[in-house]
C-alpha positions in Angstrom: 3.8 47.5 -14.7 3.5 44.0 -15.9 1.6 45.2 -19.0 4.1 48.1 -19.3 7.0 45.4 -19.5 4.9 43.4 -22.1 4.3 46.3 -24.4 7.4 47.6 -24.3 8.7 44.9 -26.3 6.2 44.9 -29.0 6.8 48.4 -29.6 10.4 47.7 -29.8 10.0 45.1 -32.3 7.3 47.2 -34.2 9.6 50.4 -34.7 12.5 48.7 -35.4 12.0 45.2 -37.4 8.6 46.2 -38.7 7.1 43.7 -37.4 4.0 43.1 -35.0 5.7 39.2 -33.0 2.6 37.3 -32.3 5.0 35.3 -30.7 5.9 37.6 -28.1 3.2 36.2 -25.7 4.8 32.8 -26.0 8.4 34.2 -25.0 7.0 35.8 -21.9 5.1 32.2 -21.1 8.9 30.4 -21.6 10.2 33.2 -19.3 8.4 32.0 -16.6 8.9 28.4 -17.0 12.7 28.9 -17.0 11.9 31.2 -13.7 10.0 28.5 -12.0 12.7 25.8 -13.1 15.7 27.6 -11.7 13.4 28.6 -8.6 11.8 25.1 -8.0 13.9 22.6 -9.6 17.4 24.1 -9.4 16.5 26.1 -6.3 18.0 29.5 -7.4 17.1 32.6 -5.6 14.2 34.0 -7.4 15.9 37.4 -8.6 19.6 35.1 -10.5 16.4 33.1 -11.9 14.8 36.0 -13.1 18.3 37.6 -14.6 18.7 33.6 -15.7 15.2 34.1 -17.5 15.9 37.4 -19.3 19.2 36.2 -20.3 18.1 33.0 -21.8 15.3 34.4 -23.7 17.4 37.4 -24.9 19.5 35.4 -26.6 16.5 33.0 -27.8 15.7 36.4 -29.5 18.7 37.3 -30.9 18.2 34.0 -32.8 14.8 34.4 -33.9 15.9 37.2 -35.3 18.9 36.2 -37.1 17.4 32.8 -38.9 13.4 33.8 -38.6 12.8 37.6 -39.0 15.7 39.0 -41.0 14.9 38.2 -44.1 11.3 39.6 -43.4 12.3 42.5 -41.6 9.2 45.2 -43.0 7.6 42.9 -44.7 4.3 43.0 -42.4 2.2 39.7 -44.2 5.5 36.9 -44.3 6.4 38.4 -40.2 2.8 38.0 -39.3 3.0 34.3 -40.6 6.1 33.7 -39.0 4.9 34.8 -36.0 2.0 32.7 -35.8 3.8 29.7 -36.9 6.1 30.5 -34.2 3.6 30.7 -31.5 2.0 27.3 -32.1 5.6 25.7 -32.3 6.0 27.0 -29.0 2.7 26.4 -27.2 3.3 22.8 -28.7 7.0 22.4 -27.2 5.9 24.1 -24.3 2.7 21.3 -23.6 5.1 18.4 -24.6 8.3 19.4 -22.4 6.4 21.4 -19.0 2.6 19.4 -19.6 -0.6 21.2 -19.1 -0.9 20.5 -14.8 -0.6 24.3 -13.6 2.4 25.0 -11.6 3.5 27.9 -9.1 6.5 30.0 -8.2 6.6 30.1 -4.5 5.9 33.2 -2.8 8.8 35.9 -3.0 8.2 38.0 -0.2 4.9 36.5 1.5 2.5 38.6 4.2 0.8 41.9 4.2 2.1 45.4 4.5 -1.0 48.1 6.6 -0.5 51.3 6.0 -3.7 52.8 7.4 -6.5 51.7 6.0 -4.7 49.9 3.4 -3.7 46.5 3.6 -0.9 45.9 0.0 0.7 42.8 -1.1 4.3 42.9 -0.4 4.6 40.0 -3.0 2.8 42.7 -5.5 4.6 45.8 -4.2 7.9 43.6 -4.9 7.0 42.5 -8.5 5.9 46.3 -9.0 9.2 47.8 -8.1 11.1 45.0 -9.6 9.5 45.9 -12.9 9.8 49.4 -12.1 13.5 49.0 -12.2 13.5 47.4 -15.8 11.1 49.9 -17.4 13.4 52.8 -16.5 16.2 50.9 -17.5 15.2 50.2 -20.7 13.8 54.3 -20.9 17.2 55.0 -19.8 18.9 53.0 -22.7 17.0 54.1 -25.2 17.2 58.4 -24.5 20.7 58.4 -23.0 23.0 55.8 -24.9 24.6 55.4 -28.3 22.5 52.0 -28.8 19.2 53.7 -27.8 20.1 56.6 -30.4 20.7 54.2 -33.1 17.4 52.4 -32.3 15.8 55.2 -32.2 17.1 56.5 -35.8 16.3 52.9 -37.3 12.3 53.2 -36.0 12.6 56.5 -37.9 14.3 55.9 -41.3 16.5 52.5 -41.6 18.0 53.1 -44.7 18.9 56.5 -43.9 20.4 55.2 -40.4 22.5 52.6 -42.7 23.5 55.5 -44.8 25.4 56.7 -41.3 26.9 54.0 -40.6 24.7 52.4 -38.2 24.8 48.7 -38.5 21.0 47.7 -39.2 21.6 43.9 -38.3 23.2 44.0 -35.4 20.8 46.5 -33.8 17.9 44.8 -34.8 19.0 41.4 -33.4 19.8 43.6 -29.9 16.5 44.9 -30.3 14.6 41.2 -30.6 17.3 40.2 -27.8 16.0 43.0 -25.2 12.1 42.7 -26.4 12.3 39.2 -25.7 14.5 39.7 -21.8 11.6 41.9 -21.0 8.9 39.5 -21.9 10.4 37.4 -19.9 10.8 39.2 -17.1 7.2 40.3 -17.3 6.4 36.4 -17.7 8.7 35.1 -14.1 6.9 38.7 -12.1 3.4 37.5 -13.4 4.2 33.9 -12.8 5.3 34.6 -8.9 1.8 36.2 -8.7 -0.4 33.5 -10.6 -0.4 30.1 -12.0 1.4 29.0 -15.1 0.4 27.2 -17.7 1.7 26.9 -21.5 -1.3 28.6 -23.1 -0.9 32.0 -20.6 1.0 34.3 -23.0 -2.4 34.5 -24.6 -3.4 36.4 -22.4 -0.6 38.3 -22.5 -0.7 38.8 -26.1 -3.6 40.5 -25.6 -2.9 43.4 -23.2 0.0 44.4 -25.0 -1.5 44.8 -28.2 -4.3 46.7 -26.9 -1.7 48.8 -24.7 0.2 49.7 -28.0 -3.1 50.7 -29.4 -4.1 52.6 -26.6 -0.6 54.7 -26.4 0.2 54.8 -30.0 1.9 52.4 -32.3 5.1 52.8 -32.2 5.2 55.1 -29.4 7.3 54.0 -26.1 6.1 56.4 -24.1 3.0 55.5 -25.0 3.5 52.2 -24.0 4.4 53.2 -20.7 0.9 55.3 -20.4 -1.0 53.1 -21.8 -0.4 50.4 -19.8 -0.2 52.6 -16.7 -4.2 53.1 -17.9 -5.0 49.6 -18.7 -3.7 48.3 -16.0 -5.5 50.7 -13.2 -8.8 49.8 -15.3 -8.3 46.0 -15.0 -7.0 46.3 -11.5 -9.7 48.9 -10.1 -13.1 47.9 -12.2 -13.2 43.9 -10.5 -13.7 45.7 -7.3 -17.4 47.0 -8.5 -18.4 44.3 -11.5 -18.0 41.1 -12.1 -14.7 40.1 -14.1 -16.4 39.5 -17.7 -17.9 43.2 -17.0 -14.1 44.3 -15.9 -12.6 42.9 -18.9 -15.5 45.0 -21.4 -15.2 47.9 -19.0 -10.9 47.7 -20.0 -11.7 47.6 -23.7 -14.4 50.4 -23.9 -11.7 52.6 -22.5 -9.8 51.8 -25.3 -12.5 52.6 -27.9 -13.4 55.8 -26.3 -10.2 57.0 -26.6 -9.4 56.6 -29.8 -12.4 58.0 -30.7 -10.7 61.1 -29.5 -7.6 60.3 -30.6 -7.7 57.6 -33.8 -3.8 57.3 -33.8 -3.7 56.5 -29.7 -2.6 58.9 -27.1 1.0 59.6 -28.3 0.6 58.2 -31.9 1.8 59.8 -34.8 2.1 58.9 -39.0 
């Protein structure tokens, strides 16, 4: 679900600005700093300091869209540089202002729920449903509101949406706004389960380009699939292998299907 949230907002970003944010990974490493912050330091329950999280970067998005992408909205080679530029800046702030010691969200909902033979992490079960919530959400947006129709006819044709009177600037600066909140959110879930440090949205980089590949560029259902398959692989394969085999194990999946299907499971032109 974690990878779902991730991916999500790089699909987003792709069908809408035109742009693949390399950055994204550092947004959902920031949204769980300011979730560990307002947990540990300001000692907000942990579900205002994930809404805190969300609504902080959101708008840190909204900016980065305004004074970084606009201009380069479609342009794929300037965004890319951009992006990267972006992502040191922020592994750099992020090393200076939190320092590299690993830190930890206390436990949400500590112990062990049995049922049967099964012994499940209500801490995990939690995060699950939590992201659960803003997956649907977000699905819910998108196919049932005015917003989510006007996204959805920018990722098609922009200048034709313009044409309708769809204002292309605001939506797209909405559309960096909710990427970014759901980075984060994925960033404070994943950072209640494991450590954090400034270099983690690597990491996370990583699974949700591969998801988007997986389900089809562009594709938010696909997102959702593909990182409902990614995820099961990386979560089921450490119980047989090692986790170097896991990881290959996760990727080989990948190539295999696209073998089948070049464009990803729900990818089109």
């Amino acid at each position: 679900m974690i990878y779902i949230l991730v991916a999500l907002g790089l699909t987003l970003l792709f069908s809408i600005l035109g742009i693949l944010n390399f950055a994204h990974g550092e947004i959902y490493m920031l949204g769980a700093y300011v979730v560990y912050y307002a947990c540990v330091g300001a000692h907000i329950n942990f579900f205002w300091s994930l809404l805190l999280s969300a609504f902080a970067l959101g708008i840190l998005g909204i900016l980065l869209e305004r004074f970084v992408f606009r201009r380069i909205r479609g342009d794929m080679e300037p965004a890319v540089l951009a992006a990267i530029g972006l992502t040191v800046l922020l592994q750099t702030v992020a090393v200076i202002a939190f320092g590299t010691y690993l830190k930890y969200i206390p436990s949400i909902f500590p112990g062990i729920l049995k049922l049967g033979g099964l012994r499940l992490s209500k801490d995990r079960l939690l995060v699950m449903g939590i992201a659960l919530v803003f997956t649907t959400a977000l699905l819910l947006v998108i196919n049932r509101t005015k917003i989510g129709k006007a996204m959805l006819a920018i990722s098609h044709d922009a200048e034709a949406a313009a044409l309708q009177g769809i204002n292309v600037n605001r939506i797209s600066a909405l559309t960096m706004g909710i990427g970014c909140a759901l980075a984060a959110v994925a960033g404070g879930l994943m950072g209640s389960l494991l450590q954090l440090a400034p270099y983690m949205g690597t990491f996370a980089m990583t699974k949700g380009i591969a998801v988007i590949i997986l389900g089809g560029i562009g594709s938010v259902p696909g997102a959702v699939i593909g990182g409902f398959i990614l995820g099961l692989v990386d979560g089921l394969a450490p119980l047989f292998t090692s986790g170097t085999i896991a990881a290959i194990i996760g990727f080989s999946v990948i190539v295999l299907i696209l073998l089948i299907k070049p464009k990803g499971l729900l990818g089109h032109d």
